[in-house]
PDB file with one MODEL, atoms N, CA, C and O in Angstrom:
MODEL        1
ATOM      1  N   UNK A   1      28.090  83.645  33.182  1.00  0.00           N
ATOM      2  CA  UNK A   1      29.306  82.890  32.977  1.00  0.00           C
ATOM      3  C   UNK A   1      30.186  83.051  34.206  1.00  0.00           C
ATOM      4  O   UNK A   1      30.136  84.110  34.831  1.00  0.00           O
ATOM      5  N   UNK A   2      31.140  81.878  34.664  1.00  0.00           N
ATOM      6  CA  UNK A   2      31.815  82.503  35.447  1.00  0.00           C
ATOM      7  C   UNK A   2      32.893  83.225  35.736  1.00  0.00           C
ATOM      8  O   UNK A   2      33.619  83.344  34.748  1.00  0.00           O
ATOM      9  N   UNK A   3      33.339  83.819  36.803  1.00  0.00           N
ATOM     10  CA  UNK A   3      34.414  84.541  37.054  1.00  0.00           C
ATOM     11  C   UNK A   3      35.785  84.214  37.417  1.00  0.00           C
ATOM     12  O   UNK A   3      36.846  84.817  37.576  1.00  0.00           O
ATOM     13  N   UNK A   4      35.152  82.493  37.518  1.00  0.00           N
ATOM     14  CA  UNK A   4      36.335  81.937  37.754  1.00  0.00           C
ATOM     15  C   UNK A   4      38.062  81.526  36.647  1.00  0.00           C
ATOM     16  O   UNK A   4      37.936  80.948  35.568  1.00  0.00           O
ATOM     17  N   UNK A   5      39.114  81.834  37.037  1.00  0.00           N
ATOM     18  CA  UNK A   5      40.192  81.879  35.855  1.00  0.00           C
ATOM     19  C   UNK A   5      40.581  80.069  35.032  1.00  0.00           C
ATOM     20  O   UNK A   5      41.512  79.692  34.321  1.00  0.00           O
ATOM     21  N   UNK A   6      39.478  79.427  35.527  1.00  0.00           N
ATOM     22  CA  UNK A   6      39.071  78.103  34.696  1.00  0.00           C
ATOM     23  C   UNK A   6      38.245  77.418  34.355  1.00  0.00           C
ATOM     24  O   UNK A   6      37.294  78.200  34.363  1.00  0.00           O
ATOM     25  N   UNK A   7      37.891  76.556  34.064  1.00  0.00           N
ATOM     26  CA  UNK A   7      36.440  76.240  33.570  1.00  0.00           C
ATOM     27  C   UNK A   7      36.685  74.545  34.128  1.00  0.00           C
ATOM     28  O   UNK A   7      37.241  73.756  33.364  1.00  0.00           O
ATOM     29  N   UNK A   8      36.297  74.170  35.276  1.00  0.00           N
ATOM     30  CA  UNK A   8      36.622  72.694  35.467  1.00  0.00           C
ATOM     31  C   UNK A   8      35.335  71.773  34.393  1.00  0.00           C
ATOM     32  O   UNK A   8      34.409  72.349  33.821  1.00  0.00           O
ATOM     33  N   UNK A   9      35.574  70.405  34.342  1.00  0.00           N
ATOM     34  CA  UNK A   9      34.652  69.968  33.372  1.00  0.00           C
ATOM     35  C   UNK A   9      33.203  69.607  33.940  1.00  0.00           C
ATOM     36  O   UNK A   9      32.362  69.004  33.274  1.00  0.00           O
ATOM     37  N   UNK A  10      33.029  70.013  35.150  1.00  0.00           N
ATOM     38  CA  UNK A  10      31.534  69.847  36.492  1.00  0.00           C
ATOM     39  C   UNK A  10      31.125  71.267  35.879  1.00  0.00           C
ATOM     40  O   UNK A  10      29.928  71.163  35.610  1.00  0.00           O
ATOM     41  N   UNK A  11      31.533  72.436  35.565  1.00  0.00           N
ATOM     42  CA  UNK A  11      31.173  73.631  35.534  1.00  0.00           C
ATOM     43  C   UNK A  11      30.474  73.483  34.300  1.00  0.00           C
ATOM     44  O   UNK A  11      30.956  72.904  33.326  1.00  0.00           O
ATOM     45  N   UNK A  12      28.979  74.166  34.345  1.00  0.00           N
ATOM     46  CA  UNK A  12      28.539  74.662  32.984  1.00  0.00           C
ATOM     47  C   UNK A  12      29.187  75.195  31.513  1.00  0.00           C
ATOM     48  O   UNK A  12      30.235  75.783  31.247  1.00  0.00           O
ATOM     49  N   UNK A  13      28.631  74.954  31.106  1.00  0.00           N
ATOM     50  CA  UNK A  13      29.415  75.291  29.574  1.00  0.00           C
ATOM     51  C   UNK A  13      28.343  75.615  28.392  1.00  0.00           C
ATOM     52  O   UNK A  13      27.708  74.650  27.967  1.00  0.00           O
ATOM     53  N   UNK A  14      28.105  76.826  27.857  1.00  0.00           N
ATOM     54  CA  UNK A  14      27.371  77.030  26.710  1.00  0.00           C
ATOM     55  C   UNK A  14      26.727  75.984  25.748  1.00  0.00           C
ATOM     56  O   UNK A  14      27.583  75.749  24.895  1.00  0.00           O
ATOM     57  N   UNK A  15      25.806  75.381  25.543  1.00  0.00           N
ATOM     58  CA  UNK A  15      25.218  74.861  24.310  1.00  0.00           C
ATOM     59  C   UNK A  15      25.467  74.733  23.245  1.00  0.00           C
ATOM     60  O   UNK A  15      25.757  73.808  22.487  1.00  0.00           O
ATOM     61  N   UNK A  16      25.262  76.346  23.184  1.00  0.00           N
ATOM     62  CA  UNK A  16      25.648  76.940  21.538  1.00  0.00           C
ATOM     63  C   UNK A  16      26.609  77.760  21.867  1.00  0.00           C
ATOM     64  O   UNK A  16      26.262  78.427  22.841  1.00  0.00           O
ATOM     65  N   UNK A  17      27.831  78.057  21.438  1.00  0.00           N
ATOM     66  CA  UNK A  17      28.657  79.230  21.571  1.00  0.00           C
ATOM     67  C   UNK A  17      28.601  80.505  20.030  1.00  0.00           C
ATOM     68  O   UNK A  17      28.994  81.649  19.802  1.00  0.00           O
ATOM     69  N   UNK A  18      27.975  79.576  19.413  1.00  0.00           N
ATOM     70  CA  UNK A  18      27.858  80.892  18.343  1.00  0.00           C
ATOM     71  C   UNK A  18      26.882  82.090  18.816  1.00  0.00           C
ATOM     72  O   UNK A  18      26.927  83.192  18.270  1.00  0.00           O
ATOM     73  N   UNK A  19      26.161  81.843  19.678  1.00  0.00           N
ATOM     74  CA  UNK A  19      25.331  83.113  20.324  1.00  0.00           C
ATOM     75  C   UNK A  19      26.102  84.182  21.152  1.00  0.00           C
ATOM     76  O   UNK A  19      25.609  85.308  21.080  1.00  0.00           O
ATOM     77  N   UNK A  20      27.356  84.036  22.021  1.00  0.00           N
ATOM     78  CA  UNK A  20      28.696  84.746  22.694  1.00  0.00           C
ATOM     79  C   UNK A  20      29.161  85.399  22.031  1.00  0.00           C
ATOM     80  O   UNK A  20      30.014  84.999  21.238  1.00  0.00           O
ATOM     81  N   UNK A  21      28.769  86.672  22.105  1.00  0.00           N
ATOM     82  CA  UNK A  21      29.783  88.191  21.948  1.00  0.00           C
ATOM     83  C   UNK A  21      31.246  87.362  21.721  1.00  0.00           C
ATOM     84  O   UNK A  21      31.419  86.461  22.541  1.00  0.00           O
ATOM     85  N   UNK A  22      32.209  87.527  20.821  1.00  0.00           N
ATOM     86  CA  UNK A  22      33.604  87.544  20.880  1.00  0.00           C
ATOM     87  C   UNK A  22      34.269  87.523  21.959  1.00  0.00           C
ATOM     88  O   UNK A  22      35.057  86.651  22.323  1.00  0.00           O
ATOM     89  N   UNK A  23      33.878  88.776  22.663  1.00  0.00           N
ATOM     90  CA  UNK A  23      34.502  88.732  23.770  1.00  0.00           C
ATOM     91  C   UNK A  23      34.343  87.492  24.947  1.00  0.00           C
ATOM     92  O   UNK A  23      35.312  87.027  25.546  1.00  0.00           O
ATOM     93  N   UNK A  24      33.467  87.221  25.075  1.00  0.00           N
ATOM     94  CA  UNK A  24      32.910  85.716  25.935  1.00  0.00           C
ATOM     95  C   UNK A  24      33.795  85.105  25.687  1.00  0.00           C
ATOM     96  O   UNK A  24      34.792  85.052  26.407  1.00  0.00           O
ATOM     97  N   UNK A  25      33.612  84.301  24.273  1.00  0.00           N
ATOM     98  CA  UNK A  25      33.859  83.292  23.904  1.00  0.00           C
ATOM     99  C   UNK A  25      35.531  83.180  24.214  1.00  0.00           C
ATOM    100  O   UNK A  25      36.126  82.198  24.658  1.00  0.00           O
ATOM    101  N   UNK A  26      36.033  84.358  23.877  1.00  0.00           N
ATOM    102  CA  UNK A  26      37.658  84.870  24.261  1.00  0.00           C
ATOM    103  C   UNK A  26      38.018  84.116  25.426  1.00  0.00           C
ATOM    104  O   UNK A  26      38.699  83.095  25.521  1.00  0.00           O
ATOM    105  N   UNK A  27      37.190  85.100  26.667  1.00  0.00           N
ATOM    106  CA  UNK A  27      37.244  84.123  27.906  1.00  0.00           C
ATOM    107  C   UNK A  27      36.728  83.192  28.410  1.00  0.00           C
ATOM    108  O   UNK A  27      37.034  82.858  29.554  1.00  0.00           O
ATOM    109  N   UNK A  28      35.846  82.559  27.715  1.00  0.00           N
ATOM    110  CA  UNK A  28      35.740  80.966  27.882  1.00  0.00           C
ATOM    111  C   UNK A  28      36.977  80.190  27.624  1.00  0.00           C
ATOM    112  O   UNK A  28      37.487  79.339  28.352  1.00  0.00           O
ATOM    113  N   UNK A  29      37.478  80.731  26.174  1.00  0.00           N
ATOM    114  CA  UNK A  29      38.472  79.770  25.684  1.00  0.00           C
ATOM    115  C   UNK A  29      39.887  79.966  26.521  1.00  0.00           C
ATOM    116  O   UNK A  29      40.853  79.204  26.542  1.00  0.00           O
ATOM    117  N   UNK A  30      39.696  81.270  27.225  1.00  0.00           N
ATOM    118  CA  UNK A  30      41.104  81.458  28.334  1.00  0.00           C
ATOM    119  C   UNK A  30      40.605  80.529  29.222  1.00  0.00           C
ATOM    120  O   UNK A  30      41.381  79.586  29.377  1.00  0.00           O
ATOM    121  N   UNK A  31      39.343  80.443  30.010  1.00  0.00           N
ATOM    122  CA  UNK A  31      39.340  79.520  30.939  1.00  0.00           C
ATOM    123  C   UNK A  31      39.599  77.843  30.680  1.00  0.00           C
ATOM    124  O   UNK A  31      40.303  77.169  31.433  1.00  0.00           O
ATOM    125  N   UNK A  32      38.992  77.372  29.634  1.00  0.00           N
ATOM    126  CA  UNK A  32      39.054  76.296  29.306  1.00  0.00           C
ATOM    127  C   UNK A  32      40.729  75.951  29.204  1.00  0.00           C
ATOM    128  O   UNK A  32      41.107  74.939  29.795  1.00  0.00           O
ATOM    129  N   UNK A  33      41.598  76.657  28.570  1.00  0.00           N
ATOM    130  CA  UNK A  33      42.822  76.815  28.647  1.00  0.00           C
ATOM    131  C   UNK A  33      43.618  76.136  29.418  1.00  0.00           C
ATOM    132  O   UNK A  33      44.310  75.118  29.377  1.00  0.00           O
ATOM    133  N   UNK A  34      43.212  77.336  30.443  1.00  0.00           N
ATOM    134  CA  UNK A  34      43.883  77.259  31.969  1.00  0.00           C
ATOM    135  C   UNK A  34      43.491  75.921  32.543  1.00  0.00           C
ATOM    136  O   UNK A  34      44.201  75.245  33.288  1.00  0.00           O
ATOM    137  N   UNK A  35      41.913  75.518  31.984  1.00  0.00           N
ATOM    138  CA  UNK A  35      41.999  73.613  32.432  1.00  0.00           C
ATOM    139  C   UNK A  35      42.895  72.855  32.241  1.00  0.00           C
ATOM    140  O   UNK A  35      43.508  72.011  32.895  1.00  0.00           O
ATOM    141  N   UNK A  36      42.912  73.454  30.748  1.00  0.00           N
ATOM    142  CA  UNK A  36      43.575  71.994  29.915  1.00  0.00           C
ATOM    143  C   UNK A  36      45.585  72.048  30.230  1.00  0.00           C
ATOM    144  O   UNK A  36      46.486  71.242  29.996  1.00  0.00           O
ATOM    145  N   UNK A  37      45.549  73.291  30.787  1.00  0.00           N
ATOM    146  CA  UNK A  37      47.232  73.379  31.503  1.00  0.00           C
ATOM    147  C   UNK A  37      47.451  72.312  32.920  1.00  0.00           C
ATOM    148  O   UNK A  37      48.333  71.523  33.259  1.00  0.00           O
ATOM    149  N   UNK A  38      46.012  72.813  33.573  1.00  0.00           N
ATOM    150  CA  UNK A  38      45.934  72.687  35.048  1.00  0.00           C
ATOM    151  C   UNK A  38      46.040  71.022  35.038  1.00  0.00           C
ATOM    152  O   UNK A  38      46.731  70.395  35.842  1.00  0.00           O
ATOM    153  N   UNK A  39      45.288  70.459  34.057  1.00  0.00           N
ATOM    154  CA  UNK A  39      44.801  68.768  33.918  1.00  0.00           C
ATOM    155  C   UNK A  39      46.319  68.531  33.000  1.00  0.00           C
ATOM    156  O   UNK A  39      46.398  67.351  32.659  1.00  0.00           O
ATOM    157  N   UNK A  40      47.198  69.143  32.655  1.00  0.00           N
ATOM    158  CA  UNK A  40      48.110  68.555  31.941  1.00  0.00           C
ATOM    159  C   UNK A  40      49.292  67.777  33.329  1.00  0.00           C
ATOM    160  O   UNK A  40      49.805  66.709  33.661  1.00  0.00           O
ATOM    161  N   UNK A  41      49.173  69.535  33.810  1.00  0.00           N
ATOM    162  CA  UNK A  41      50.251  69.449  35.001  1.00  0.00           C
ATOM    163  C   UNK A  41      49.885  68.133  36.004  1.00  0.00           C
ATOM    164  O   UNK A  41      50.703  67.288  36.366  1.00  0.00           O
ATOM    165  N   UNK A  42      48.639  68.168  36.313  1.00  0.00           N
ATOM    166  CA  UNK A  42      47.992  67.676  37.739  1.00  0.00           C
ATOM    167  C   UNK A  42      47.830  66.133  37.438  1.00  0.00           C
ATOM    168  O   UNK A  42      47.796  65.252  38.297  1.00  0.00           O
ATOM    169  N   UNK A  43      47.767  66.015  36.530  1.00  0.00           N
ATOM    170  CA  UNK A  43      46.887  64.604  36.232  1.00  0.00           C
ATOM    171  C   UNK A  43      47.633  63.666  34.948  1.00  0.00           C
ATOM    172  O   UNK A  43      47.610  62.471  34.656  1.00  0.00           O
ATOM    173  N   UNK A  44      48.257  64.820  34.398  1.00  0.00           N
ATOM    174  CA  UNK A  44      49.352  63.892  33.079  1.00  0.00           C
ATOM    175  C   UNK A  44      48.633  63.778  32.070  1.00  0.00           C
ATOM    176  O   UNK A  44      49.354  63.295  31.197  1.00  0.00           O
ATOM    177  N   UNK A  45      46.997  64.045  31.438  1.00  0.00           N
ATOM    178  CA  UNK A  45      46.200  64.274  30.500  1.00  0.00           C
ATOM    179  C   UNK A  45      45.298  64.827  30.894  1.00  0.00           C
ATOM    180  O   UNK A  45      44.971  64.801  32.081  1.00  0.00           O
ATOM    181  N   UNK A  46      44.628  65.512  29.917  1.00  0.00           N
ATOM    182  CA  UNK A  46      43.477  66.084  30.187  1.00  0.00           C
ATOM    183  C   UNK A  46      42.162  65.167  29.988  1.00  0.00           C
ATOM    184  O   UNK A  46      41.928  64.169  29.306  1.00  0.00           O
ATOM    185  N   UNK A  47      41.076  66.295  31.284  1.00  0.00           N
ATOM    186  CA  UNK A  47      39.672  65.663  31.486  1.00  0.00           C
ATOM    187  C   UNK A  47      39.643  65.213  29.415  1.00  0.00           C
ATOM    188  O   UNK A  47      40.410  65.480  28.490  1.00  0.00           O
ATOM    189  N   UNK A  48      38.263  64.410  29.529  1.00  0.00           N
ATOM    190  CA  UNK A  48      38.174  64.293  27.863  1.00  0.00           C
ATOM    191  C   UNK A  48      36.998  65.428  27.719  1.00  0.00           C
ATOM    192  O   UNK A  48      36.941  66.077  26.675  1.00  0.00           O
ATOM    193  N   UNK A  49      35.945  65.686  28.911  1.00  0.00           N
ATOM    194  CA  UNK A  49      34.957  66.569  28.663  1.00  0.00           C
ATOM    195  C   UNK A  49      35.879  68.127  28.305  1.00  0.00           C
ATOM    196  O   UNK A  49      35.424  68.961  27.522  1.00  0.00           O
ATOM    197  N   UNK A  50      36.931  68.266  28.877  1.00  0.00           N
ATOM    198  CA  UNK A  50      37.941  69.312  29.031  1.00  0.00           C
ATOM    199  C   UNK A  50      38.527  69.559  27.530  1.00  0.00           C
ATOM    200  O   UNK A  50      38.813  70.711  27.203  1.00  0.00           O
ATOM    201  N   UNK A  51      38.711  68.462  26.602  1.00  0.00           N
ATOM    202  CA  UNK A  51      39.150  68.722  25.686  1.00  0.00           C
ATOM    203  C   UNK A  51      38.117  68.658  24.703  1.00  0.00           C
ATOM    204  O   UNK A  51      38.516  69.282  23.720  1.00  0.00           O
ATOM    205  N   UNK A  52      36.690  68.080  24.462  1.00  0.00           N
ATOM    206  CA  UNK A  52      35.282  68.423  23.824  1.00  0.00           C
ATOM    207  C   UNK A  52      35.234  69.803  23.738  1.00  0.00           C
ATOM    208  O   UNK A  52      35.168  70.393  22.660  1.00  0.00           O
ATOM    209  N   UNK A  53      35.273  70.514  25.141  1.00  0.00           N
ATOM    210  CA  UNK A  53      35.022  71.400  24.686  1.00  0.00           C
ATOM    211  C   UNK A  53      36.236  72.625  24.033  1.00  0.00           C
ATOM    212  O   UNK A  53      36.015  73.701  23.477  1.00  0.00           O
ATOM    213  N   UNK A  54      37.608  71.918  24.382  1.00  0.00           N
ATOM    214  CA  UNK A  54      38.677  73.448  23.771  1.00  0.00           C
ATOM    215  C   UNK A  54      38.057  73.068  22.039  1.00  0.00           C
ATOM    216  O   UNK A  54      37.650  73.923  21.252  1.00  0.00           O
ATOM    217  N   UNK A  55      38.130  71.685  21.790  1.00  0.00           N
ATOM    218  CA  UNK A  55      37.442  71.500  20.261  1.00  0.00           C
ATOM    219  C   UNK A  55      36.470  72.344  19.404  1.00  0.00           C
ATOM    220  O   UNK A  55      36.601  72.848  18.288  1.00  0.00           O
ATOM    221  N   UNK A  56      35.381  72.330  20.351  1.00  0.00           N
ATOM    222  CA  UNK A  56      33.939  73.258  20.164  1.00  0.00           C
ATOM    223  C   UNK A  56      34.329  74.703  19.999  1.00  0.00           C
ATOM    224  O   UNK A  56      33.821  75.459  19.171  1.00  0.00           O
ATOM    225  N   UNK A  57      35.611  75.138  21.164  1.00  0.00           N
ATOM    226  CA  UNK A  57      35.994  76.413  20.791  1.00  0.00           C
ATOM    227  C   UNK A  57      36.364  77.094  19.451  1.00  0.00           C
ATOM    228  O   UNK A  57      36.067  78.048  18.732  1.00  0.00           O
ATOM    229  N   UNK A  58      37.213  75.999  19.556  1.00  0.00           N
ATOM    230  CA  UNK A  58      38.286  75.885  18.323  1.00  0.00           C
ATOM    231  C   UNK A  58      37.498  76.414  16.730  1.00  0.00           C
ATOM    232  O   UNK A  58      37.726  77.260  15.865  1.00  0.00           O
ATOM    233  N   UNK A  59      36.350  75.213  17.023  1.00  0.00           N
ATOM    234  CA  UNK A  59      35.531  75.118  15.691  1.00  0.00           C
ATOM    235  C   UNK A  59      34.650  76.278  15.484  1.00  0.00           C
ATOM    236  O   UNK A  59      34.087  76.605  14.439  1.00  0.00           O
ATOM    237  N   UNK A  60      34.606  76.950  16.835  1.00  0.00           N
ATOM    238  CA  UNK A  60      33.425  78.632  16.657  1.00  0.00           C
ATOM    239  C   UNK A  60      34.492  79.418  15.993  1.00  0.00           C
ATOM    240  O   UNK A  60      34.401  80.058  14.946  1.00  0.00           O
ATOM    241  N   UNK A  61      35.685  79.243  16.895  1.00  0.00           N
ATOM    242  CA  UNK A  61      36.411  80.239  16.420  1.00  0.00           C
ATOM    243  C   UNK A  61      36.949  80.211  14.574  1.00  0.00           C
ATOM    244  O   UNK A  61      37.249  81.220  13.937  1.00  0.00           O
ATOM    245  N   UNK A  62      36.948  79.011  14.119  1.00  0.00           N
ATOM    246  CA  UNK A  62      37.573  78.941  13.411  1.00  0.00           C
ATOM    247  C   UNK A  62      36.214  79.305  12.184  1.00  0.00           C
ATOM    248  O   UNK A  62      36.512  80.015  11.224  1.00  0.00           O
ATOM    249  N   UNK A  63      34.726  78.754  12.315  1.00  0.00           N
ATOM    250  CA  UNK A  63      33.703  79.557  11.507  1.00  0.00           C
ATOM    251  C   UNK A  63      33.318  81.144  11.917  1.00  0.00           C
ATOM    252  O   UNK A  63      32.445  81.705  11.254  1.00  0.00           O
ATOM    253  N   UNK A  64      33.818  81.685  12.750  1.00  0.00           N
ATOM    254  CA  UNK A  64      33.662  83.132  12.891  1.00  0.00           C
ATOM    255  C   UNK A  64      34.923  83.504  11.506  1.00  0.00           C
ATOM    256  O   UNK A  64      34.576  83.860  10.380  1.00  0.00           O
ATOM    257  N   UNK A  65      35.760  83.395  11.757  1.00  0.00           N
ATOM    258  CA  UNK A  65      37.242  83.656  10.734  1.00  0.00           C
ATOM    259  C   UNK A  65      37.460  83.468   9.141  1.00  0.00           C
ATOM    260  O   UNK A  65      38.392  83.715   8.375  1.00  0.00           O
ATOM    261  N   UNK A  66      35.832  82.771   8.965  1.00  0.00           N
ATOM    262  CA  UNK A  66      35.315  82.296   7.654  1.00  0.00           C
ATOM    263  C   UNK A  66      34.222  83.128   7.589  1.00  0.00           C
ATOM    264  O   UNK A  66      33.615  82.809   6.567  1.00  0.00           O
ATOM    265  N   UNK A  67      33.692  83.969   8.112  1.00  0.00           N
ATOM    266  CA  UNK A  67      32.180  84.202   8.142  1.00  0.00           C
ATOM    267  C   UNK A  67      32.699  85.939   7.418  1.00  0.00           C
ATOM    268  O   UNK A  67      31.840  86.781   7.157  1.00  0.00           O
TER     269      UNK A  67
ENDMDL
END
C-alpha cells in the first residue's frame, strides 16, 4: 500500500477491502480523505472514482461495526 498521505484516483486501490487489518483500512480511508479535501479545494468537486471509493470505505467500515 502506499506511503503516500493520499490516494489520487490513478493510484491502486484494494479489490476487496474486507481482507485489510483495521488498521489499513484506517489509512486508506485517511488517504482517500485527504483526496476528497484536496479535489474539493483544487477542483470544486471531487474525482467520481475518488468518491466510489470513500463509499466502499464507508460500507467495510460500516459491516465490520455490525459483525
Amino acid at each position: 500500500m502506499s506511503e503516500k498521505l493520499h490516494l489520487t484516483p490513478e493510484d491502486d486501490f484494494p479489490e476487496d477491502l474486507s481482507v485489510l487489518p483495521d488498521q489499513q483500512l484506517q489509512v486508506l480511508d485517511s488517504q482517500v480523505q485527504r483526496q476528497l479535501d484536496y479535489e474539493y479545494v483544487a477542483d470544486g468537486e471531487p474525482n467520481p472514482e475518488t468518491e466510489f471509493r470513500h463509499e466502499d470505505l464507508d460500507e467495510e467500515f460500516e459491516a465490520r461495526d455490525n459483525r
